[in-house]
Structures are given as C-alpha cells and as structure tokens.
N, C-alpha and C positions, 0 to 999 in steps of 0.2 A: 558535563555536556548539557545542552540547552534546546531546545526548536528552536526553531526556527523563527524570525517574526521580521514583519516589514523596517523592524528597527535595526536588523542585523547589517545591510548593508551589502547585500550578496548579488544585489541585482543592481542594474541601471534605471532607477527609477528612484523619485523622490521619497523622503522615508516619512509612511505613514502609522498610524498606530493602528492596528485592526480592530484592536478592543475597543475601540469609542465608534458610538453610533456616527453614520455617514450621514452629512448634509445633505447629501446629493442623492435624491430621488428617481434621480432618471435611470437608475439601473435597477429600481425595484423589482419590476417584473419583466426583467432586462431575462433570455437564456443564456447556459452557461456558454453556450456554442455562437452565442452573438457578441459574448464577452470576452469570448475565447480570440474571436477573429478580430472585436478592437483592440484588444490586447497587442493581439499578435501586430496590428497598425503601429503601436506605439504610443496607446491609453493606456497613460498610468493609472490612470482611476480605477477602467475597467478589470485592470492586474488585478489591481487591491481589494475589488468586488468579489474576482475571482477567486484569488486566493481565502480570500474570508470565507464565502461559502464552503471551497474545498479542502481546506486544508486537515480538518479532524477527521474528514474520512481517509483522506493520504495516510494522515499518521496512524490512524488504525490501521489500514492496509497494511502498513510497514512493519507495524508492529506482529502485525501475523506473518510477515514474512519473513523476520528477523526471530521474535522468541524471544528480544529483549529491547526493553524502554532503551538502552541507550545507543541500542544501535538504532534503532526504530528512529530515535532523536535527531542521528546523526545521518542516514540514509533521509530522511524527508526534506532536513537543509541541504542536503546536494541534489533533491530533484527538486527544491523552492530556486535553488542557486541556478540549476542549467534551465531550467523553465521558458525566461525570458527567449533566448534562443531558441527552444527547442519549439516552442507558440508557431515561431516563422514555416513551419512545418504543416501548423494543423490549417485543414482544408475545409474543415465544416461539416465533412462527406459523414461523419462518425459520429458518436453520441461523446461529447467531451471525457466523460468520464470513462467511458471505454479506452480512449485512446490516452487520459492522463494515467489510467492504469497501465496500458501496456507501458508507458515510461516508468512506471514505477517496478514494475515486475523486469525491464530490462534492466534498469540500474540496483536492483537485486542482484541479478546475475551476476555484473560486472563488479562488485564489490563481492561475491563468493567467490567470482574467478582471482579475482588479488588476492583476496585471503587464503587461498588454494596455492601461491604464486609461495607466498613465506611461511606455510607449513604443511604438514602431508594432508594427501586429499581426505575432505571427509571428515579434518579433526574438529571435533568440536559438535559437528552439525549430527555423526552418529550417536551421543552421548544420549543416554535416556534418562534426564534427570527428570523422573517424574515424581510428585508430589503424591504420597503414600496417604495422605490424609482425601484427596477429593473427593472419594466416594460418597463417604459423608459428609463433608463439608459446605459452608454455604453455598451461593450462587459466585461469590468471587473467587472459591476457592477452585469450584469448578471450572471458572473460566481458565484462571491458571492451571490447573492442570490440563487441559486442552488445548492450552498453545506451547506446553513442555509438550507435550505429545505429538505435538505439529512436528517438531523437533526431530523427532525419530523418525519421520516420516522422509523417503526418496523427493530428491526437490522438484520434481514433477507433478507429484502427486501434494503437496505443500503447496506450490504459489497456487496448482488448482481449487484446494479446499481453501482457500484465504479469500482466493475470488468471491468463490459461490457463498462464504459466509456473510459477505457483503450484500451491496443492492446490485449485485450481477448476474442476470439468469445464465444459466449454462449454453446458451447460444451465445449472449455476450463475452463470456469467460474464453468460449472458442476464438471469437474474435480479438482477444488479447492476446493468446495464446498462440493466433495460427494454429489452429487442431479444429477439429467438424467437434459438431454440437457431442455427438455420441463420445466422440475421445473422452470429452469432458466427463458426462455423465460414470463412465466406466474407471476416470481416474477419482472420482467424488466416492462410486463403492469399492471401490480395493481401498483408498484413505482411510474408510469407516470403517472395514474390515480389520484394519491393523490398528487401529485405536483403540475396536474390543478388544482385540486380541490384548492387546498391552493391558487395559483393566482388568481383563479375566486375570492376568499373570499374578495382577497387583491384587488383588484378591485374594 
C-alpha cells in the first residue's frame, strides 16, 4: 500500500509531481481557502498547491485516527480521491482545514462502519496492544505508544484527541465535530484519563 500522490491518477486533473518545486508563483501567498475555491472552479494548479501544502497534515491526521501507516495510507488516497468533488462543496465560510478535517474524520467513520459491516463490532479497534517498553523509551517510542493507546480509546473520545493534537483549538475541533467547545474540552480529559490509567497498568 502507497499514499497517495498527484501521480496516482485518482482525480480528474493533469498529473503533476508534488515533489518538484512549482514555477508558478502566483500561489505563493495565495490562502488555503482562495485555493480551495479555485480549486473547487476547476484549477488544476490550485489543487496541486493544495494538496501539497496539505497533504502531511491529512496523513497525520489519519494516521491518528486509524493506529496504523497503512490504513492511514489507504484512508488519505480515498479522501485525495473524493476531494475533487467534495471541493464543489466548500464555501469559503470555514477555515479549510477545518472543513478538510471534518472530511477526514467523516470518511473515518464510514470506513469503521464497513469494517463493522464484515466482522463483529469493535474487533480489532478494542484491542490494547500497547508497547510495554514506552515508558522508558525514546521520543519515537512514545509517540508510538500513544497512538496504540489511541487505540483503546471509545471513537469519540479518539477522533477528538487526534484533533486537538493537531493545529486544531478545541472550538475548531467542535466545529468538525458538531459538539460546543466544552463537549470537546470534556472528551480531551476523560481521553487523558484513560491513557494514565492504561500506563499506571502497564507499570
């Protein structure tokens, strides 16, 4: 399994390379929400601007809402893939990255609700394979154990702490969400709650 890249072929747009620097200047200090709505016109360039800037924060995201690179992988080329479309949508009104999040956090869903669909609820997502070594361990070992730990966590309380670990304040997080700011706040300390708790265990 692979990311995604303008070379894949998943959208209706000419295939660019992302990794070579762009000629085109005029989007330097272009925003994401003015390139979001050319896009949404039918600039391919603007896509490509787009997507280059956002695309490693997508796949972080992802990868904290999934727990693993290759779904992470594979959930980002299906929200690179419906993109195009889903652009025709956006209105300006929002901070793009808010509103690319709430697509990423829906097509979350809907790839839990299929996997839910062909085996019993829950398998897989209740498992706590947590990495016995984090405590001590370096800074990457901690990371990884905190996104196993994500793991364990009710997916409520999961796409909210993936939010907030991002550049999302928890008024924004509400706004992906649909939940008031406080929702958020309250589902960030019960998350934390259950995280010590699972360290103390592992302890």
């Amino acid at each position: 399994m692979r990311a995604v890249s303008a070379n894949a072929g998943v959208w209706p747009f000419p295939r660019i390379d992302l990794r070579r620097a762009s000629n085109n200047r005029m989007y330097m200090v272009t925003s994401d929400e003015e390139l979001a709505l050319a896009a949404a016109g039918g600039d391919a360039a603007a896509f490509s601007k787009l997507l280059e800037r956002r695309y490693d924060s997508l796949f972080a995201l992802c990868f904290r809402l999934t727990g693993s690179r290759a779904e992470a992988e594979d959930l980002t080329q299906d929200i690179c893939a419906a993109l195009p479309a889903k652009l025709a949508g956006f209105r300006g009104d929002a901070r793009f990255a808010t509103w690319l999040y709430r697509v990423a956090v829906n097509a979350a869903h809907d790839r839990r609700r299929r996997a839910a669909a062909h085996a019993k609820a829950a398998a897989g997502w209740g498992e706590r394979e947590l990495d016995r070594r984090a405590v001590d361990a370096e800074a990457a070992d901690k990371s990884r154990w905190l996104r196993q730990a994500m793991r364990a966590l009710p997916n409520d309380l999961r796409d909210t702490l993936a939010l907030v670990l991002d550049e999302l304040t928890h008024a924004d997080a509400g706004q992906v969400l649909g939940v008031s700011e406080g929702t958020v706040s309250w589902r960030v300390a019960e998350a934390k709650k259950i995280i010590r708790a699972l360290r103390e265990t592992e302890d």
